[in-house]
N, C-alpha and C positions, 0 to 999 in steps of 0.2 A: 504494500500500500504506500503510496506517494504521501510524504511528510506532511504537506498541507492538509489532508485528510485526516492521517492520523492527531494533529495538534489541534482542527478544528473540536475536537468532542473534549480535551483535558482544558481545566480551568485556568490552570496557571503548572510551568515547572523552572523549577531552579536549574539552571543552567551551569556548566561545569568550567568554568572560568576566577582566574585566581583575580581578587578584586584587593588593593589596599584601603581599605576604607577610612582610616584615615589622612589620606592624603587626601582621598574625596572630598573629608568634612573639611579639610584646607583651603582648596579650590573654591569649593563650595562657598565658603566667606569670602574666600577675595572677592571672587565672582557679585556676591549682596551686597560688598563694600564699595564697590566698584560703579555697580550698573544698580536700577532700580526694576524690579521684574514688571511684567506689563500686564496688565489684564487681560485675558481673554476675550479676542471679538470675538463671536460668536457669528453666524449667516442667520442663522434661524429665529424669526421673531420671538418665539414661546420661552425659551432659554438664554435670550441677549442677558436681559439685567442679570439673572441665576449667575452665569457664570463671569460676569464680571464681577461681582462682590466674592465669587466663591475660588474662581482658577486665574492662575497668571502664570507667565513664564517670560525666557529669553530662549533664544535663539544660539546653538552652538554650532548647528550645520543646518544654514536654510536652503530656500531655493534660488536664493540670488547675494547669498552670503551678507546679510543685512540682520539686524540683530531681533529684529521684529515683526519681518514678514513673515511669515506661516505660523502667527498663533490666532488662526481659525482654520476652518474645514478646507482643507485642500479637496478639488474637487477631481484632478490628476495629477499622478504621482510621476516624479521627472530623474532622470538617470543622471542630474548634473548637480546635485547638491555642492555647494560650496562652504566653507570653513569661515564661521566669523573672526571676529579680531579678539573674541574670548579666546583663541587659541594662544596669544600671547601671554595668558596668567592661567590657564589653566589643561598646559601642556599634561600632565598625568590624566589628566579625564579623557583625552583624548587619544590617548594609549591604551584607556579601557575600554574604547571603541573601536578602538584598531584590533583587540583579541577578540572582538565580538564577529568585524565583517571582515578580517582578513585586511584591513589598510586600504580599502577602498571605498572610496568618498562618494557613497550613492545612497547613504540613510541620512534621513533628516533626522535632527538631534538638538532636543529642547530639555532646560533646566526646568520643571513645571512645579509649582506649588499648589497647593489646597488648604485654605483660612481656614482659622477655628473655627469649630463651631459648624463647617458649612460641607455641599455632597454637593456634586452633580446630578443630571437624572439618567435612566436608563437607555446606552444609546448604544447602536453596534458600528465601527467602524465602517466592516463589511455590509451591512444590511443597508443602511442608511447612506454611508457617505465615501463610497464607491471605491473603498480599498481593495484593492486586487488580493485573491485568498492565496496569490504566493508572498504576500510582504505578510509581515509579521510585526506586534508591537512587541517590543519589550521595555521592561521595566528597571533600572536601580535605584530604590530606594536608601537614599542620605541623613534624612532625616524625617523618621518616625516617632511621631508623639503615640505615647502610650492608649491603646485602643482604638488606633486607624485601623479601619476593616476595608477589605477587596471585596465587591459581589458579583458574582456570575450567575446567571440566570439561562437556561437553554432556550434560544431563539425561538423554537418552534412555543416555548411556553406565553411569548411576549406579544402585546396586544398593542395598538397606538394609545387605546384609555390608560394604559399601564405605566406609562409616564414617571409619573409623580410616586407609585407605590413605594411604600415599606416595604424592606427586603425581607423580611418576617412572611407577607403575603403571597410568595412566588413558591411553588411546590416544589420545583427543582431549582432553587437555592442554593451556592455555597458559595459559604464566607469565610475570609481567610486574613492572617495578617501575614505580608511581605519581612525578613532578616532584613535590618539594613545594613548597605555591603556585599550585596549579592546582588548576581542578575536574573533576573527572572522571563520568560515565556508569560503571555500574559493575555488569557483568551478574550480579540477583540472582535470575534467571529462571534460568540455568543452577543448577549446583553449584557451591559455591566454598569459598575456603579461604585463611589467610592464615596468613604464616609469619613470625615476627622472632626473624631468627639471628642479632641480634647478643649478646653475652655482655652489655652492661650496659644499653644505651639502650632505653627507652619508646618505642614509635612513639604519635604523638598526632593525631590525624583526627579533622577536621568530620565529621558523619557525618548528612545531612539525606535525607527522599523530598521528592519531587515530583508535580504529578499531570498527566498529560496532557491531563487536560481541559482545563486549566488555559492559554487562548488563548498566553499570554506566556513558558510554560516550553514551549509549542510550537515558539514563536518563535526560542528560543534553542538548543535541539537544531536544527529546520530550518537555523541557521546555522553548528550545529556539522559536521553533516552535510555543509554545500554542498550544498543540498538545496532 
C-alpha cells in the first residue's frame, strides 16, 4: 500500500528524527525577540475574527521568501518555496528541516502559535483546502503549555453543522498531546482541531509539509513506520 494511504487512516506518528530541543527553545526566542508573529488571515468569512485573536505565525520558508505571505489558505501548492531572512538567526531550525526533507527547499515552513485560552475549528486540509494527499503536514512542537490537546476526528464522521463542536461530541475522536522536541506526522487528511487551555502560555510549533514524492521524506516515514 502506497504511504499516502496508509498515513491517511493514523492520527498522528512520531517521526524518527534526532531533534535538539533546546537549541529550538533558543531560536525560538531570538526569532519572538526579533520579529512580532502575525495573525492569521484567514479567506473564509465564518472563521476570519476566530483565528485572528486565536492563530498567528511567521514565515521560515514561504512562497516568495517574504516573512508573511502564506499565513492563510494556500489554494496551490508550489515547488519553489524560498528561505526567509529568519534563516540568518535561526540556522539550527533549519537543519531540523533539512533531516526532515533531505535539504530540499520545497516545504513551506511557519513558526505558528495558538493564544491562551483559544482553539480553532474543525477543518481538513485535504477536504477543504485542496492539499494534494501526497504533501503531508507535520508538526514540532517548542512550546507546550501544560494540557494543549490535538483532535482528530474521521472525515467520513464530519458534517459542515459540525463546525463549532466539542471534541467530546465526535464518536470517533482522538485526543492527544504532542512531546515537545519531536516531530511528529500529523493527520490533516482527517478533521482536526487544536485546543490551549492553558490561562497564560502560547503554545509555539514548527509547523512545515512535506511531499511524498519526495524519495528521502519516504525514507524517513518508512522508518518511522518500521516499515
Amino acid at each position: 500500500m502506497e504511504l499516502k494511504h496508509i498515513l491517511k487512516d493514523i492520527p498522528y506518528l512520531k517521526l524518527d528524527v534526532d531533534i535538539n530541543h533546546t537549541l529550538l527553545i533558543k531560536e525560538c526566542h531570538d526569532i519572538s525577540n526579533k520579529y512580532e508573529l502575525k495573525p492569521y488571515e484567514s479567506n473564509h468569512w465564518f472563521v476570519k475574527n476566530k483565528y485572528k485573536k486565536a492563530w498567528e505565525g511567521i514565515c521560515l520558508a514561504s512562497s516568495d521568501g517574504k516573512l508573511f505571505t502564506d499565513l492563510s489558505e494556500i489554494k496551490e501548492e508550489t515547488s519553489e518555496y524560498k528561505d526567509t531572512e529568519i534563516k540568518d538567526i535561526a540556522p539550527y531550525t533549519y537543519q531540523v528541516v533539512d533531516k526532515l526533507n533531505g535539504g530540499r527547499p520545497d516545504t513551506r515552513v511557519r513558526l505558528m502559535g495558538i493564544n491562551p485560552e483559544k482553539s480553532l475549528v474543525w477543518h481538513s486540509h485535504v477536504q477543504e483546502h485542496n492539499q494534494p494527499l501526497n504533501i503531508i503536514t507535520v508538526q514540532i512542537p517548542i512550546i507546550v503549555p501544560k494540557g494543549f490537546e490535538y483532535c482528530v476526528v474521521d472525515w467520513r464522521e464530519f458534517k459542515w453543522y459540525k463546525r463549532y463542536w466539542k471534541p467530546e461530541r465526535f464518536k470517533t475522536l482522538e485526543r492527544f498531546e504532542l512531546d515537545e522536541g519531536n516531530a511528529y506526522y500529523f493527520n490533516s487528511y482527517h478533521y482536526h482541531n487544536v485546543y490551549n487551555n492553558h490561562k497564560s502560555t502560547k503554545r509555539l510549533s514548527l509547523m512545515l509539509y512535506l511531499d511524498l514524492n519526495n524519495k528521502f521524506v519516504q525514507s524517513v516515514i518508512r522508518k518511522s513506520l518500521k516499515i
